[in-house]
C-alpha positions, -999 to +999 in steps of 0.1 A: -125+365-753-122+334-775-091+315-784-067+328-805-072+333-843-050+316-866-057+336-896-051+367-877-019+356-861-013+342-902-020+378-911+007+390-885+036+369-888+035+359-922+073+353-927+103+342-908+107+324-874+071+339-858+057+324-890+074+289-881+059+295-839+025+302-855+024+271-875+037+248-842+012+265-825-017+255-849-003+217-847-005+220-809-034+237-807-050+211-786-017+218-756-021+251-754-049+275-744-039+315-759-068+342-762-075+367-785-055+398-786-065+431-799-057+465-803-079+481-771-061+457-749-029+461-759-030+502-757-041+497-723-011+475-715+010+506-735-005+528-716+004+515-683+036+506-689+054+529-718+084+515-734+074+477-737+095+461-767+074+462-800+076+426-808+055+424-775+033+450-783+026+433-814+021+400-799-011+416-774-027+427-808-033+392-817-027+371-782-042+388-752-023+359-727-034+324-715-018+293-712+010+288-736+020+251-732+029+246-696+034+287-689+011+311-680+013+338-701-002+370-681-037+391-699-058+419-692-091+400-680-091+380-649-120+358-661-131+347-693-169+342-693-177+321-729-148+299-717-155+300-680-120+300-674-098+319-648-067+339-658-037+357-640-037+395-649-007+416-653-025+439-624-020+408-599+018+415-603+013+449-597+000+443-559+029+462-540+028+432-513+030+402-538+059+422-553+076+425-521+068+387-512+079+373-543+110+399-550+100+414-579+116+443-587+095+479-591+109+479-625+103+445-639+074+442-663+063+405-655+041+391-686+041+353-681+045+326-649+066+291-657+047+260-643+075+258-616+064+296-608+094+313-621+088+348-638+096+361-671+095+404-673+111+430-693+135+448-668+116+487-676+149+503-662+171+489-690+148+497-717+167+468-737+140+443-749+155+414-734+138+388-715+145+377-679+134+350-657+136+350-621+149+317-604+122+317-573+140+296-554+178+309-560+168+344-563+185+351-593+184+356-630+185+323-643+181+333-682+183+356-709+167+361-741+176+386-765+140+394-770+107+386-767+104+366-799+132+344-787+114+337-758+088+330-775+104+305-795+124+286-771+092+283-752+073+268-782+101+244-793+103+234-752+069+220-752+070+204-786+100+184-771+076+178-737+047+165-760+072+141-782+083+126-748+048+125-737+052+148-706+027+175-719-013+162-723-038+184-744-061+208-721-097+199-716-109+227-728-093+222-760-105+185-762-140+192-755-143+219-784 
């Protein structure tokens, strides 16, 4: 599972604001640490969970999780052997006793960790596409996002803002590529 393609996510997002995150991304490259997506792994994500929003579905076919920026974005594979690199998996969040330790709901689709360890999900009983993220500490919602893709955005434009204020370093990984 190699990092993620550029021309493929290119090929996928060739217009609008997922057009702009791709490019960012590519300038960032060396920040951020994303791995391949593709189709097998994101039908077996579908076919765990039915009803996940289709811009995330169409986000697995090219990105298949890893570190994006300062988050931990969840994937399929707990280890990556060409990288040697460890991952969390969406089936970690489906332990029924880390769920009920960490009060997440039976409902919430979790897909990505903050650094400070709150969760973002998709809440499965609303069926609305929104994104959520859990306040650990308060125990609360503490934000919204319409959908995934402006999630997805805000996250990106975050940690451009971190790395201009030199509060975000390039991965190792990256820098020894």
């Amino acid at each position: 599972m190699p990092f993620v393609k550029y021309d493929i996510l290119n090929n996928a997002y060739s217009s609008g604001r997922m057009k702009e995150n791709v490019r960012q991304l590519k300038d960032y490259d060396a920040f951020h640490c994303l791995l391949e997506g593709n189709t097998e792994r994101a039908d077996a994500v579908k076919k765990r969970v039915a009803g996940l929003p289709q811009d995330f579905l169409k986000w697995l076919e090219v990105c298949d999780g890893g570190m994006l920026f300062d988050t931990a974005m969840l994937t399929t594979k707990p280890h990556d052997d060409p990288l040697d690199l460890d991952f969390e998996t969406y089936g970690h969040y489906y332990n029924t006793e880390l769920r009920k330790e960490k009060n997440i709901a039976d409902n919430w689709f979790v897909f990505a960790v903050a650094v400070h360890s709150d969760y973002y999900f998709f809440d499965m009983s609303k069926n609305d596409g929104q994104v959520y993220q859990w306040d650990i500490e308060e125990k609360k919602i503490y934000a919204i996002w319409a959908t995934f893709k402006d999630w997805l955005t805000d996250q990106i434009n975050e940690a451009v803002n971190l790395i201009a204020e030199e509060k975000l370093d390039p991965l190792d990984i990256k820098l020894e590529a």
